[in-house]
MARKOL-519238 format. One record per residue (C-alpha): residue in one letter; x, y, z. Coordinates in steps of 0.02 Angstrom, whole numbers, padded with zeros to 5 digits, always signed. Each point is the difference from the previous one (the first is absolute). Layout:
BEGIN
AXYZ ...
END
This chain:
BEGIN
X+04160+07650+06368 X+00098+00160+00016 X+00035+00071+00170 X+00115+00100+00110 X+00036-00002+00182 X+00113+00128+00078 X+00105-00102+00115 X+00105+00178+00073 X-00002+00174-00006 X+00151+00116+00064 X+00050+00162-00004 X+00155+00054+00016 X+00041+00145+00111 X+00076+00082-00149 X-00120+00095-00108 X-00138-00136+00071 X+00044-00089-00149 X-00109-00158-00013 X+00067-00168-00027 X-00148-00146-00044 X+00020-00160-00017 X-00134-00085-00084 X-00062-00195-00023 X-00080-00016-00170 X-00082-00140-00084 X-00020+00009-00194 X-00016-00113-00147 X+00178-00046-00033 X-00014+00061-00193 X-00002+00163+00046 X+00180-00020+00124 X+00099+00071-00131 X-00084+00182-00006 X+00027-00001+00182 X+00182-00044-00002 X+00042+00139-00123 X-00015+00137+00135 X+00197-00002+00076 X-00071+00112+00142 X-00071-00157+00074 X+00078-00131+00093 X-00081-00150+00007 X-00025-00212+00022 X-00099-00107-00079 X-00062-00185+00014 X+00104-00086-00131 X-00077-00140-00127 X+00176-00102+00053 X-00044-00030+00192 X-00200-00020+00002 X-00048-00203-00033 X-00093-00013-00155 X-00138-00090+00095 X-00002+00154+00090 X-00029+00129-00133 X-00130-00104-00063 X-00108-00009+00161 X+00014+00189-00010 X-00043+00001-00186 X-00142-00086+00030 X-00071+00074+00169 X+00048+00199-00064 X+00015-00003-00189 X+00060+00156-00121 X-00121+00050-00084 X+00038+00139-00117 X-00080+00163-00050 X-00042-00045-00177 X+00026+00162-00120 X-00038+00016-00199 X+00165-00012-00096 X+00055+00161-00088 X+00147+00076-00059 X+00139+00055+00115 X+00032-00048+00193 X-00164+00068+00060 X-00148-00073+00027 X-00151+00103+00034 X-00159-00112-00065 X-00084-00127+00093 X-00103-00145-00049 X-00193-00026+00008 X-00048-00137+00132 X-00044-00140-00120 X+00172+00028-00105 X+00092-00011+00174 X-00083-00146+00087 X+00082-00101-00152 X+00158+00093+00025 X+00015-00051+00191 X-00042-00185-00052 X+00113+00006-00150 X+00137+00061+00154 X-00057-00154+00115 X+00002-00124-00110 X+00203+00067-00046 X+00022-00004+00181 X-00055-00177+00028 X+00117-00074-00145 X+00134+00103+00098 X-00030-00087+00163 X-00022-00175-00105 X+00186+00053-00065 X+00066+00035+00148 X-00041-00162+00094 X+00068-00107-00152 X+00160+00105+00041 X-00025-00037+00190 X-00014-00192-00057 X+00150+00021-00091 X+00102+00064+00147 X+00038+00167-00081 X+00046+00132+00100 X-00105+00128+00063 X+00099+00146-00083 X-00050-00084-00144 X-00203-00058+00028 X-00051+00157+00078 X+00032+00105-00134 X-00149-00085-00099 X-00112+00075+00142 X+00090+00167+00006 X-00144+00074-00136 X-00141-00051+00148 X+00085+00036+00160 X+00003+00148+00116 X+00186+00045+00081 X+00008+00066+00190 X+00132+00153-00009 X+00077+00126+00144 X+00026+00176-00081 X+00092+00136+00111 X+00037+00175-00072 X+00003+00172+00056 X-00051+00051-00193 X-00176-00033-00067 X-00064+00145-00089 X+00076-00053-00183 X-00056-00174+00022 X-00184+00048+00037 X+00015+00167-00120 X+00038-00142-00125 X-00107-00150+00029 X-00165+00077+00069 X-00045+00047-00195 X-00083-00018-00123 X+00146-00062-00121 X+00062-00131+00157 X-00083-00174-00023 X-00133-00035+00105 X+00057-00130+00142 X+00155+00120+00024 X-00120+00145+00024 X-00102-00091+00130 X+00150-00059+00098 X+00067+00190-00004 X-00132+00058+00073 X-00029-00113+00129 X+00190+00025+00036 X-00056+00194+00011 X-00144-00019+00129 X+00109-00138+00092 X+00142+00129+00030 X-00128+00129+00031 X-00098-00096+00133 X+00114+00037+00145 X+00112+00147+00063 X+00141-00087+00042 X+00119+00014+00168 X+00139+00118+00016 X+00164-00088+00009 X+00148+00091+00062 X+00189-00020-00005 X+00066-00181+00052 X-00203-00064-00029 X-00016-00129-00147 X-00165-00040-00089 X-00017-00179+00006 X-00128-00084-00122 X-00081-00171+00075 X+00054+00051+00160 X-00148+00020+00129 X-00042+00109+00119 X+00016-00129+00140 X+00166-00033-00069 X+00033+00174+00011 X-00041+00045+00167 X-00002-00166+00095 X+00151-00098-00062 X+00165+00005+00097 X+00071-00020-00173 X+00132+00122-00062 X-00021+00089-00142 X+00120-00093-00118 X-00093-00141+00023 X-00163+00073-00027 X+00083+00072-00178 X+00053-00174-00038 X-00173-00065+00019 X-00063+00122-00092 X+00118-00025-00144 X-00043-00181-00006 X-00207+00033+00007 X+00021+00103-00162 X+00103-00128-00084 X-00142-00115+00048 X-00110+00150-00043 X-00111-00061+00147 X+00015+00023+00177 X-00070-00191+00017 X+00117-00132-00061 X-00014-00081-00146 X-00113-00148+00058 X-00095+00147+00071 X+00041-00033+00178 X+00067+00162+00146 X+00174+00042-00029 X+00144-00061+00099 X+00144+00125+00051 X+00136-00122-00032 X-00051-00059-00155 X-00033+00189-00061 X+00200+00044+00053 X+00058-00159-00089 X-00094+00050-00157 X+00070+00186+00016 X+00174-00077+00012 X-00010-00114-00161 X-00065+00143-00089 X+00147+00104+00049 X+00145-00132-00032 X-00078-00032-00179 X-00020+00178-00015 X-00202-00008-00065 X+00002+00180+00056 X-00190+00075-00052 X-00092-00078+00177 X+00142+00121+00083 X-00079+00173-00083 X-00177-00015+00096 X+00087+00073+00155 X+00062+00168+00025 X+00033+00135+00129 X-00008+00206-00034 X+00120+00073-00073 X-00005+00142-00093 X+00039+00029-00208 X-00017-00139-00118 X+00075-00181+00026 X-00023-00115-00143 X-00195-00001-00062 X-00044+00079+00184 X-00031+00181+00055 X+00047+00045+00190 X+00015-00191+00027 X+00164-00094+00006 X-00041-00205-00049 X+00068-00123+00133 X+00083-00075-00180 X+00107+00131-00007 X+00073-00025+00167 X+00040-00188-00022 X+00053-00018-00187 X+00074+00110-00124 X-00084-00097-00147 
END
């Protein structure tokens, strides 16, 4: 399963630069081509805080299943397999991905630490990830071809018709765009803006606006969260929110991240 959802669209009253922030869900192999584009920021589910029991019910309900290609020299792949060939390839890849799950519940028996068990599952999972950036054109110039490998090309582009689904609103000076934050928050809250930011902050961290056991969101919980990230200084859930402003600031264009106005780091 490969998607994208676009969670917000602004523009900034400067140029009408866009800023999108983006919900993705991937296999987790391909993380690492993501994470080499610095014009992103971003969050990610980590292997460290999701029970093993957990990523195995997932495993299981929504496995990876890979788009098999022919080896060949060099990084690229270009030649597929007939059906036959690749119906023994897909249960050559389940049967690999049960003796991973039978591994990881020995470790679970053995009270090993997730950090540790999960990362027998990693090759089978999918990873939930924000992405904000003002920047896209490399990214998709680079991974919607023919040379990119295949899962990264079908993310791309359903990053590219994601982004492209909606206009966006017009945010002007003093306005903030807000990922996670809802519409009723918006309009019908008597909360202040700081504390909307703060929620917001701790809904990417979560990279969900739902809580972790997947129930609503409470505002005091949301604050506390944005205020333990801030003492310990785990800065990236801070670079989702930003106001207009015009010029570059840090991997932005005409938007200044909330980040920059809380921590120096």
């Amino acid at each position: 399963m490969i998607t994208a959802k676009l969670i917000k669209k602004s523009l900034s009253q400067f140029n009408n630069t866009a800023l999108s922030t983006l919900e993705l869900c991937y296999p987790r192999y391909i993380h690492s081509e993501l994470m080499t584009h610095r014009v992103f920021s971003r969050n990610a589910q980590s292997s460290r805080a999701i029970p093993v029991s957990s990523v195995i019910k997932d495993i299981v309900q929504n496995p990876v299943v890979p788009i098999f290609m022919k080896n060949q020299r060099g990084m690229q792949a270009d030649e597929y397999f007939d059906n036959i060939e690749l119906l023994e390839l897909q249960r050559d890849w389940n049967d690999a991905k049960w003796e991973a799950i039978r591994s990881a519940e020995k470790m679970m028996e053995k009270e090993v630490h997730k950090q540790i068990a999960n990362r027998l599952l990693e090759p089978f999972s999918h990873i939930r990830v924000i992405v904000s950036a003002t920047d896209w054109d490399n990214f998709f110039r680079l991974r919607i071809a023919p040379d990119a490998q295949q899962e990264i090309c079908e993310l791309a582009k359903a990053m590219k018709k994601a982004i492209e689904s909606e206009q966006g609103d017009r945010l002007g000076l003093g306005m903030w765009h807000l990922p996670y934050i809802t519409e009723e928050e918006l309009k019908d809250s008597p909360i202040d803006t700081p504390d909307l930011i703060k929620m917001s902050v701790a809904r990417c961290a979560r990279v969900s606006y739902l809580n972790h056991d997947k129930t609503n969101p409470q505002i005091d919980k949301d604050v506390s969260l944005h205020d333990f990230l801030l003492s310990s200084q785990h800065m990236s859930p801070f670079e989702h929110q930003a106001t207009p402003e015009a010029g570059r600031s840090s991997n932005f264009l005409d938007w200044k991240q909330y980040r920059s106005k809380v921590c120096l780091a």
